[in-house]
C-alpha positions in Angstrom: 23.4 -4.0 -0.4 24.0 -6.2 2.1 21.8 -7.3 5.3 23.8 -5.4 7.8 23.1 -2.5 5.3 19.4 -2.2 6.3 20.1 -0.9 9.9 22.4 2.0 8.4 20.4 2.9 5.4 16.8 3.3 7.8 17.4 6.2 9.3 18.8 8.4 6.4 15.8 6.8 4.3 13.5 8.2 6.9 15.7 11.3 6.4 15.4 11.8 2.7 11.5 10.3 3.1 10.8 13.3 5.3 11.0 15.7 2.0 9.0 13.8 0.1 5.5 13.4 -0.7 3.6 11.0 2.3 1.1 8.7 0.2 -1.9 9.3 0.7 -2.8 6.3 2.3 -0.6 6.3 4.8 -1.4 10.0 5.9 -4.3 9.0 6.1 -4.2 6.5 8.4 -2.0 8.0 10.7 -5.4 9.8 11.8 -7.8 7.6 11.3 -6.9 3.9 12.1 -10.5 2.3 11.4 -9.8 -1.0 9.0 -12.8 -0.5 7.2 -12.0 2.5 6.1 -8.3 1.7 5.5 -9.7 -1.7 3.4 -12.2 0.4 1.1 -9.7 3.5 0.2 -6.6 0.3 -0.5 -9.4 -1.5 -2.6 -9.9 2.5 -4.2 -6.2 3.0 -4.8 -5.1 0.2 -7.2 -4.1 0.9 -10.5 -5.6 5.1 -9.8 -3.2 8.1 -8.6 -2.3 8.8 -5.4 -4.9 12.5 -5.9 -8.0 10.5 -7.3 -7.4 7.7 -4.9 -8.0 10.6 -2.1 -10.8 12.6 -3.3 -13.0 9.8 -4.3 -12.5 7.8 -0.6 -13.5 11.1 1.1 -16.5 10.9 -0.9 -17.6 7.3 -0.3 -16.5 7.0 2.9 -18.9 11.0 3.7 -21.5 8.7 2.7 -21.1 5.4 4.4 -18.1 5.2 6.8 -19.3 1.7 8.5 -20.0 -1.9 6.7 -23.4 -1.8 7.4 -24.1 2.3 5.9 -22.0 0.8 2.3 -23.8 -2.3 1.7 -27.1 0.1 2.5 -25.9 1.7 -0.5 -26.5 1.0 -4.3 -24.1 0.2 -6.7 -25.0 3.2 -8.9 -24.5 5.9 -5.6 -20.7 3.9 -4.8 -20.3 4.5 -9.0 -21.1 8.1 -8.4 -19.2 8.9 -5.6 -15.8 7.2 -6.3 -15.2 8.2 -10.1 -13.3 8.9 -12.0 -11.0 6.1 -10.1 -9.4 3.5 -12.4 -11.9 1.0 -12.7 -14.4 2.7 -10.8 -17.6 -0.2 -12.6 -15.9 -2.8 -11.0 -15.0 -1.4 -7.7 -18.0 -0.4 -6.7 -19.5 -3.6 -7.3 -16.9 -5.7 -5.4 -17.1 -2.8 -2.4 -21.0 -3.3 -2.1 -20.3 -7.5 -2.1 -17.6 -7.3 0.2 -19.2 -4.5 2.6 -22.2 -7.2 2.6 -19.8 -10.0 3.3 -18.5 -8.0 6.0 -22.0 -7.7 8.1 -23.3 -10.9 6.9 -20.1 -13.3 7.4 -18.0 -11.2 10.1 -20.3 -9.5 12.5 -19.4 -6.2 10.5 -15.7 -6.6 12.0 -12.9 -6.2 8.9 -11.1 -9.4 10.0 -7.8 -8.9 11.5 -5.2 -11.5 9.0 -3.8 -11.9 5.9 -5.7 -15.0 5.8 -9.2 -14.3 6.3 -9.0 -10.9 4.5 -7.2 -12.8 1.2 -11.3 -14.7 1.2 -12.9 -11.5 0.3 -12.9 -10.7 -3.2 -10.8 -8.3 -4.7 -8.5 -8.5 -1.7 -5.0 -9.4 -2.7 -1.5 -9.4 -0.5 -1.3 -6.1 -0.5 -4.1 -4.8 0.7 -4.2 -7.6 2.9 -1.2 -6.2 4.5 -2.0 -2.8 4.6 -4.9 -3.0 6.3 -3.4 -5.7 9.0 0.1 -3.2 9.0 -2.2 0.0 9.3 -5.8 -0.8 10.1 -4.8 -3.2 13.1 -1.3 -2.1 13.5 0.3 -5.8 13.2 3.2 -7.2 11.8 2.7 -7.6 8.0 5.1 -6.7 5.1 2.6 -4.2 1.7 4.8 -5.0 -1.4 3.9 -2.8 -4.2 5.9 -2.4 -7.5 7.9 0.5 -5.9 8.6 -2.1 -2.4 9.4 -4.7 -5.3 11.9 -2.5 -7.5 13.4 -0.5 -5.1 14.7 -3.6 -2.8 15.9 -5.7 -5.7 17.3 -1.9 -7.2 19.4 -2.3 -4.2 20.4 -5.9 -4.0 18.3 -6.4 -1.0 16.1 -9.6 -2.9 16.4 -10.7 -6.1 13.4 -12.0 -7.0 10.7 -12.2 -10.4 7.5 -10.8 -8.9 5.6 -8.1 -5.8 4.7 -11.3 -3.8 8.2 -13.3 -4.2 9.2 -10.4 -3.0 6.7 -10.2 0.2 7.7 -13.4 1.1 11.5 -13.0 0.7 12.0 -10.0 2.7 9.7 -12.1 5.7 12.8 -14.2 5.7 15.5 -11.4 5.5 14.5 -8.3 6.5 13.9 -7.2 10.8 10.5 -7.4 11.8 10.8 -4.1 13.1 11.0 -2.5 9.6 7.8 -4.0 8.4 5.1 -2.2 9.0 6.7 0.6 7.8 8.8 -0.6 4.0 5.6 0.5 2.2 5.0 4.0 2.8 8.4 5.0 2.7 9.5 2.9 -0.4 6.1 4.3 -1.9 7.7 8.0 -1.5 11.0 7.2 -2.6 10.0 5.4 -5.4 7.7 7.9 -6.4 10.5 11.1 -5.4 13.7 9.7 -6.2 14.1 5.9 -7.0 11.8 6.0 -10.1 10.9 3.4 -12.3 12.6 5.2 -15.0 15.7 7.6 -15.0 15.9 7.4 -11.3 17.1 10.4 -9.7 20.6 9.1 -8.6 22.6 12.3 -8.0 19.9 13.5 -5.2 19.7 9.6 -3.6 21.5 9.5 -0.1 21.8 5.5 -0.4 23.2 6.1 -3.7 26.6 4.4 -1.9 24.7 1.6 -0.6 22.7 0.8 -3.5 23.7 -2.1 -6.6 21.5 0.4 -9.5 20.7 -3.5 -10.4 18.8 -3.1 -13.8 19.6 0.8 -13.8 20.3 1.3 -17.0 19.9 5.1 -17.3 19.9 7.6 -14.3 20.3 11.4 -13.9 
């Protein structure tokens, strides 16, 4: 795939996207914009499905929807209400610090960069992005392992790791594509462009795509 690619493949992307499953996430936010909330359910969704991810946000954030209402809360009650999410023991503890941070440090105000949210613990790149992309609705590029597979699938990037990736598609792909890479790579990874056995036959940028590392596809 090449750069001038990216401007034809968008729009039947956002084509075939439209069938799929929206992440949860990003449906979401597309109602509710609040960063806090955004930062807790991206800090609930790593390494937990897309369904637990959902259910157990809606029940935290019933219970404490600001910075101040979570760190109110024990570390036993955020326990309670978020499992069975991957992790669940060491999520509620870093939620409880990091709401506390929040109040304490920010004025209860989820800051507003990469850079000041990469200081709170348990805060990576991508969440960092996702709450500046969707919470604050700023430029910011979310690579996942589906936004890191997909575009070096392609030939887009070629690159060894999620945030190699982050930073090469700053320098090559449109600004204007940004804020939105992640949720629809996220439902095409999960849909069609699979980690495994990709689903080839039914992928409309199956002409544009290099299958780099494809060994087996149906």
């Amino acid at each position: 795939m090449t750069g001038a690619d990216i401007h034809r493949i968008w729009p039947i992307l956002k084509k075939q996207v439209k069938r799929l499953h929206v992440p949860w996430l990003e449906n979401m936010a597309s109602m509710d914009r609040d960063p806090f909330k955004i930062l807790i359910s991206c800090i609930l969704s790593l390494r937990t499905q897309d369904r637990a991810t959902g259910a157990a946000s809606e029940r935290l954030l019933n219970l404490a929807s600001t910075p101040e209402e979570m760190a109110r809360l024990s570390v036993k009650e955020i326990e309670k209400a978020i499992y069975p999410a991957g992790f669940y023991r060491v999520k509620a503890k870093r939620i409880k610090k990091l709401s506390k941070r929040v109040v304490e440090e920010y004025s209860s105000k989820v800051p507003d960069s990469i850079e000041e949210l990469l200081k709170l613990e348990g805060v990576g790149r991508k969440t960092a992005n996702l709450v500046v992309t969707l919470g604050y609705n700023k430029p910011g590029i979310c690579v996942d392992t589906h936004v890191h597979r997909i575009t070096n699938r392609w030939g887009y990037v070629t690159t060894r790791s999620p945030e190699e990736t982050e930073f090469a598609l700053r320098k090559k792909l449109p600004e204007r594509y940004w804020k939105e890479i992640n949720g629809l790579l996220v439902a095409f990874g999960q849909g069609i462009c699979r980690p495994i056995s990709p689903l080839c036959s039914k992928c409309l940028l199956y002409s544009y795509c290099n299958r780099a590392g494809v060994k087996v596809h149906r």
